[in-house]
N, CA, C and O atoms as a Tinker XYZ file with bonds, in Angstrom:
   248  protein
     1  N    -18.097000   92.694000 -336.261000    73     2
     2  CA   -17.114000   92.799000 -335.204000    64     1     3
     3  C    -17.777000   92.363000 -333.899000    63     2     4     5
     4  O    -18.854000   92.805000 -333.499000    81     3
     5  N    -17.086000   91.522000 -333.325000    73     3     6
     6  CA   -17.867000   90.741000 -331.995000    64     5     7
     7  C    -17.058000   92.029000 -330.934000    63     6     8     9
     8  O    -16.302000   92.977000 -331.147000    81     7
     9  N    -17.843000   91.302000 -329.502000    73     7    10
    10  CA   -17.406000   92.350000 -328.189000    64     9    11
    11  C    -15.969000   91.958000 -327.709000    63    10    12    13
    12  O    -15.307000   92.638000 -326.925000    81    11
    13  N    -15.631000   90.967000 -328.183000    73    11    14
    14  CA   -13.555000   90.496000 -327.680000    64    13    15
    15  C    -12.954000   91.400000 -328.299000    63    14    16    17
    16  O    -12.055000   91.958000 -327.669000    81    15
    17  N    -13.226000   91.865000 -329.729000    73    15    18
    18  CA   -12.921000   92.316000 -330.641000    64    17    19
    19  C    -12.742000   93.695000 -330.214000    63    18    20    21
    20  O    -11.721000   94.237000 -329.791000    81    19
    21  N    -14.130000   94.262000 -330.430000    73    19    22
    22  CA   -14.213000   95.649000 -329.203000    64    21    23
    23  C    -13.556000   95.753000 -327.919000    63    22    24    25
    24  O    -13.461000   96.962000 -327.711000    81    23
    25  N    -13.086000   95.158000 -327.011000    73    23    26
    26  CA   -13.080000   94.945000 -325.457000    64    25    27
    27  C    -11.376000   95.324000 -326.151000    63    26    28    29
    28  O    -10.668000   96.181000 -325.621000    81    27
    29  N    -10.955000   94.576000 -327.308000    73    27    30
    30  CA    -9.423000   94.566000 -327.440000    64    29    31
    31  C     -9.041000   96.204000 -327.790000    63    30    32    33
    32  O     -8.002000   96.741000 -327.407000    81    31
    33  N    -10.129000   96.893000 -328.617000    73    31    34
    34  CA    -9.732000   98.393000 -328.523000    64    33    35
    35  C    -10.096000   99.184000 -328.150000    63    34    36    37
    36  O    -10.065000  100.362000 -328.507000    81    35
    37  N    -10.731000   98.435000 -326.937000    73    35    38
    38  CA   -10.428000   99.754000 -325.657000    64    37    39
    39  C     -9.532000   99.831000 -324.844000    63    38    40    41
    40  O     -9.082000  100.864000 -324.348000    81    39
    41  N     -9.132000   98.495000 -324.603000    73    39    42
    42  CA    -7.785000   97.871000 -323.851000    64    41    43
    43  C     -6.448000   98.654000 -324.187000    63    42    44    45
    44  O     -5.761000   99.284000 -323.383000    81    43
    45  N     -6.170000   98.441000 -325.867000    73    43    46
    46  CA    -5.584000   99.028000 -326.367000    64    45    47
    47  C     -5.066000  100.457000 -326.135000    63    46    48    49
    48  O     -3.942000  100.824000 -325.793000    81    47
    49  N     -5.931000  101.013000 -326.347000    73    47    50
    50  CA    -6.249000  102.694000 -326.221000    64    49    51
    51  C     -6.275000  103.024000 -324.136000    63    50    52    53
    52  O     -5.968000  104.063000 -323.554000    81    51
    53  N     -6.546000  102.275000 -323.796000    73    51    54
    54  CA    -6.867000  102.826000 -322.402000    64    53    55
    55  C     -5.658000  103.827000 -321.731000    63    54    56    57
    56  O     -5.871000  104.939000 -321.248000    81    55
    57  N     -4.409000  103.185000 -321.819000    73    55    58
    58  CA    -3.733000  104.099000 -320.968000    64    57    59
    59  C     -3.678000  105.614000 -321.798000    63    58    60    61
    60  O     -3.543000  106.692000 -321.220000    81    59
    61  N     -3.812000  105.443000 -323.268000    73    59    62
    62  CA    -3.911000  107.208000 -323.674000    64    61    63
    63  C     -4.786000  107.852000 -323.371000    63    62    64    65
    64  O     -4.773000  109.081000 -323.428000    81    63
    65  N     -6.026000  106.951000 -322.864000    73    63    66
    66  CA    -7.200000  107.732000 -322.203000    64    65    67
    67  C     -7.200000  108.398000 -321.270000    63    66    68    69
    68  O     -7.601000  109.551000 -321.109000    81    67
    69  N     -6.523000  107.355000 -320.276000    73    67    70
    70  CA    -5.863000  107.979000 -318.554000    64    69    71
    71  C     -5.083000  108.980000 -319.121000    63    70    72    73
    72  O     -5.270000  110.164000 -318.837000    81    71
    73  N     -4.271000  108.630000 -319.857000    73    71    74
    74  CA    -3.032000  109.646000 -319.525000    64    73    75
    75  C     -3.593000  111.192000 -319.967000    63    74    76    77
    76  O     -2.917000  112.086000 -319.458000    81    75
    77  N     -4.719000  111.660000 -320.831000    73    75    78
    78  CA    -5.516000  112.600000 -321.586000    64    77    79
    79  C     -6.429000  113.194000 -320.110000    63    78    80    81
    80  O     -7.459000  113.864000 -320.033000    81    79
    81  N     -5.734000  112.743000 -319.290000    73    79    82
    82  CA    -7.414000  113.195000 -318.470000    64    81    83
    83  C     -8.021000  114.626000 -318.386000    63    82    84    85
    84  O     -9.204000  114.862000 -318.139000    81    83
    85  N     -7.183000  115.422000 -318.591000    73    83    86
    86  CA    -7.396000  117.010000 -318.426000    64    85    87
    87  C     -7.463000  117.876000 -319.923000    63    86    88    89
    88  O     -7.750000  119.067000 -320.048000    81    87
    89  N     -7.083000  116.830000 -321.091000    73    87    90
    90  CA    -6.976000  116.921000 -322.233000    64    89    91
    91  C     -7.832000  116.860000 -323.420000    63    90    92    93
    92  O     -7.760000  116.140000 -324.415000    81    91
    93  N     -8.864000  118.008000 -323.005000    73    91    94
    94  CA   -10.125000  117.266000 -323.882000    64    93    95
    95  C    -10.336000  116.784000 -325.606000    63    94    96    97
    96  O    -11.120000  116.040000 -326.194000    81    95
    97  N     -8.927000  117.843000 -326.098000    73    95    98
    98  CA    -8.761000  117.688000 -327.089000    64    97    99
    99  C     -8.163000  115.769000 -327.797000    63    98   100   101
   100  O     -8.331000  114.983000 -328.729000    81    99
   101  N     -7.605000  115.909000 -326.812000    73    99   102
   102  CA    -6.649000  114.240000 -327.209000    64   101   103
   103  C     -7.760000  113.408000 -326.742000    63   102   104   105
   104  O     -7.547000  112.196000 -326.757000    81   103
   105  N     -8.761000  113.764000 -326.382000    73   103   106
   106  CA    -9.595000  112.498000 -326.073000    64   105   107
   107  C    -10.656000  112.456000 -326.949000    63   106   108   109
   108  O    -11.149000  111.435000 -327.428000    81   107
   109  N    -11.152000  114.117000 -327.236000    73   107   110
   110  CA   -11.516000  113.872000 -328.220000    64   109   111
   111  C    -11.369000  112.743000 -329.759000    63   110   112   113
   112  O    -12.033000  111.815000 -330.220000    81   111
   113  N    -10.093000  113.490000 -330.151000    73   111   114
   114  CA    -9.210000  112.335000 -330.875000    64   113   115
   115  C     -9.352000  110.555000 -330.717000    63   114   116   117
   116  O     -9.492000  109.689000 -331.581000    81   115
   117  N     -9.268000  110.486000 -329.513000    73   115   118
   118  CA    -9.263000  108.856000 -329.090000    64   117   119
   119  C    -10.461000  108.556000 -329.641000    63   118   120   121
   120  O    -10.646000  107.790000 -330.587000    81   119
   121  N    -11.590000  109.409000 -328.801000    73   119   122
   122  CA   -13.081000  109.379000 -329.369000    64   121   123
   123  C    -13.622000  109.124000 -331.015000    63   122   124   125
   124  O    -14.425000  108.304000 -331.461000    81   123
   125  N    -12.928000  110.047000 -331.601000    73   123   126
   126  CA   -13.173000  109.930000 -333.513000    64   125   127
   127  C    -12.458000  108.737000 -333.390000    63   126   128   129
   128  O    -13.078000  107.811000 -333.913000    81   127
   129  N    -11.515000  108.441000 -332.957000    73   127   130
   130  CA   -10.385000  107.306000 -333.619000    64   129   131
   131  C    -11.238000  105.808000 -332.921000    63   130   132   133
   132  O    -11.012000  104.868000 -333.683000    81   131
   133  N    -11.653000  105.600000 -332.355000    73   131   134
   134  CA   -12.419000  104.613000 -331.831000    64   133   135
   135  C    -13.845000  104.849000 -332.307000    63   134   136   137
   136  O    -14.465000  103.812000 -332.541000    81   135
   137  N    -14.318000  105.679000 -332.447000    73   135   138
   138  CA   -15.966000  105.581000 -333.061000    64   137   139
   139  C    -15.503000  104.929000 -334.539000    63   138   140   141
   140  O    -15.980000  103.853000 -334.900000    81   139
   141  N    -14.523000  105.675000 -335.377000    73   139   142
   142  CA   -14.542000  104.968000 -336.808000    64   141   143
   143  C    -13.828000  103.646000 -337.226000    63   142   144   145
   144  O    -14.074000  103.072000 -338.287000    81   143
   145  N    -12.807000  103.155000 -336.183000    73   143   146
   146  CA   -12.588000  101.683000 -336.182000    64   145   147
   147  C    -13.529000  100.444000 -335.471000    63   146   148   149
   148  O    -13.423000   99.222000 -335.572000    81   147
   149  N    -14.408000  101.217000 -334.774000    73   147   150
   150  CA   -15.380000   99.923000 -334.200000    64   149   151
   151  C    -16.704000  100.245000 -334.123000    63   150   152   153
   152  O    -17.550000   99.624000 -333.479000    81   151
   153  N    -16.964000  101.724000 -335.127000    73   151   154
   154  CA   -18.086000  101.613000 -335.171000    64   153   155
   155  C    -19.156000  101.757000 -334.088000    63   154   156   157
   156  O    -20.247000  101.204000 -334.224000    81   155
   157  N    -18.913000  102.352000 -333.220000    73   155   158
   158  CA   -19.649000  102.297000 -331.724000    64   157   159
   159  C    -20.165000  104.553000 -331.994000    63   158   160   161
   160  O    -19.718000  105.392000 -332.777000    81   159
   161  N    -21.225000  104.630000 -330.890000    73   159   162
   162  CA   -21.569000  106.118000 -330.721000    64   161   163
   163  C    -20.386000  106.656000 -329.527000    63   162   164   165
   164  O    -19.853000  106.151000 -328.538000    81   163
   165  N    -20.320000  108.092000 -330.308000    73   163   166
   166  CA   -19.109000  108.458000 -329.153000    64   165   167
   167  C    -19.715000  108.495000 -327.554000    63   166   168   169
   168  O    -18.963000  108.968000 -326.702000    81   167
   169  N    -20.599000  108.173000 -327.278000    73   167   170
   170  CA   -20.857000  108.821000 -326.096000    64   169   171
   171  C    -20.413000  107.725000 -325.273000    63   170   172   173
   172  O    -19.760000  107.912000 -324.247000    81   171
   173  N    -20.935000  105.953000 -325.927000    73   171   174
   174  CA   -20.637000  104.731000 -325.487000    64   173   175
   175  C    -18.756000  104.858000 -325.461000    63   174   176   177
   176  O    -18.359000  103.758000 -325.078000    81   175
   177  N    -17.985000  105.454000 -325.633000    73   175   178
   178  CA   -16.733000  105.011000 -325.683000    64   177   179
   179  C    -16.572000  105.877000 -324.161000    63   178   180   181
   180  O    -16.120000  105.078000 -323.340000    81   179
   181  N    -16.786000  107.170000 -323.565000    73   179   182
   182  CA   -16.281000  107.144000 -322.398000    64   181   183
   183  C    -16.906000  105.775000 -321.146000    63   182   184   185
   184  O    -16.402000  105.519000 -320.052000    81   183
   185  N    -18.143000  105.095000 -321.804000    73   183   186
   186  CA   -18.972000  104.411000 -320.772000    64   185   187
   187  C    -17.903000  102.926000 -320.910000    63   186   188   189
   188  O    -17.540000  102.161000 -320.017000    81   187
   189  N    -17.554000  102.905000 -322.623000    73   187   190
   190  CA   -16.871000  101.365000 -322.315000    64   189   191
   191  C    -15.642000  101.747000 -321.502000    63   190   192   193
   192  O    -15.722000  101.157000 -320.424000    81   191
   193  N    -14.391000  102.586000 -321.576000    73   191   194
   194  CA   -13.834000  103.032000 -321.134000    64   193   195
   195  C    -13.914000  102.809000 -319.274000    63   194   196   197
   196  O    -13.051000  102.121000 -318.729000    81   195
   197  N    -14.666000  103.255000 -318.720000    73   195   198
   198  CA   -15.076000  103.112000 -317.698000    64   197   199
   199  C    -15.652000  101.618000 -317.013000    63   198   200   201
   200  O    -15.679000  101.374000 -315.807000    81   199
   201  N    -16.062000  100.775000 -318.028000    73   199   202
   202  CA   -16.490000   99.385000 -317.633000    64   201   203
   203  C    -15.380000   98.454000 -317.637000    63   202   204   205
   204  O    -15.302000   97.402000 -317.003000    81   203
   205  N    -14.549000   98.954000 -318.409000    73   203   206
   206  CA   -12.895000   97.964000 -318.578000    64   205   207
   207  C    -11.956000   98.453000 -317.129000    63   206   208   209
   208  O    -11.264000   97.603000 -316.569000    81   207
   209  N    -12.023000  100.092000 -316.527000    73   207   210
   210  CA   -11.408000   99.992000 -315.517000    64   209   211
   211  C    -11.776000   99.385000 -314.700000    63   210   212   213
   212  O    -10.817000   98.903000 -314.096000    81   211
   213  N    -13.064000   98.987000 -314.126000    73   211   214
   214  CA   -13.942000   98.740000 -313.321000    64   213   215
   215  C    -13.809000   97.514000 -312.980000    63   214   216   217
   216  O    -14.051000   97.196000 -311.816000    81   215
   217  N    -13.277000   96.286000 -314.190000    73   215   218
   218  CA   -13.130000   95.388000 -313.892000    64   217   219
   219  C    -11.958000   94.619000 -313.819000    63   218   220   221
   220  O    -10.832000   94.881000 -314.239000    81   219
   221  N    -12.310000   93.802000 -313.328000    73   219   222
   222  CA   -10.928000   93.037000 -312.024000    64   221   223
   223  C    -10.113000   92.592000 -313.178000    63   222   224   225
   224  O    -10.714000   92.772000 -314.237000    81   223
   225  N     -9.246000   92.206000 -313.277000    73   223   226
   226  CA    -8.119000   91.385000 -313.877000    64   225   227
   227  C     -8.462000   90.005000 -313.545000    63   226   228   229
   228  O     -8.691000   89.516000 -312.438000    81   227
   229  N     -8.454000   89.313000 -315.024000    73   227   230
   230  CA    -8.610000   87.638000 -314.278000    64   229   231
   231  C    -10.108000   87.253000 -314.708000    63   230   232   233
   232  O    -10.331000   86.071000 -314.967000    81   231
   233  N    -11.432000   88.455000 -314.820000    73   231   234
   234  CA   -12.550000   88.187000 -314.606000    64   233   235
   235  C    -13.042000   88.264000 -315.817000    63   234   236   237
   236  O    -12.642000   89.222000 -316.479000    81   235
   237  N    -13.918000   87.424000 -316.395000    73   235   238
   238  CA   -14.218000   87.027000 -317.412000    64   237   239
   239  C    -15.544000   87.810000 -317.541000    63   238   240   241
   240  O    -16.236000   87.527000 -316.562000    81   239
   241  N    -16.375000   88.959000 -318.616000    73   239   242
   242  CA   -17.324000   89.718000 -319.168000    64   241   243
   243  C    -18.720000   88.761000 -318.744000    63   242   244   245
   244  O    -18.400000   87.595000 -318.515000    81   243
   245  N    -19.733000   88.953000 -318.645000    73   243   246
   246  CA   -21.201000   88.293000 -318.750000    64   245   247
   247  C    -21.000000   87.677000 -317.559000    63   246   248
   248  O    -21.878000   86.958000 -317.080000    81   247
């Protein structure tokens, strides 16, 4: 699985992330549900999470 690939399910998932913010349980959830489709450590999913808001619309990764 390449990083477009990844980048697409976090994209995916993002607004249930926002919308979970006080919800530790449902993020939890997001957390299992994204560690076992892409294979990533849970800790990296709040960090990718955070690198996709961060960036601009329009702006291309690397």
């Amino acid at each position: 699985m390449d990083m477009i690939t990844k980048n697409n399910i976090y994209e995916e998932h993002l607004g249930a992330w926002l919308h979970a913010h006080n919800d530790k349980k449902a993020r939890g959830e997001i957390i299992r549900h994204i560690c076992f489709v892409a294979h990533v450590h849970p800790k990296s999913v709040a960090r990718s999470f955070r690198r996709i808001q961060m960036r601009r619309r329009g702006e291309k990764e690397g």
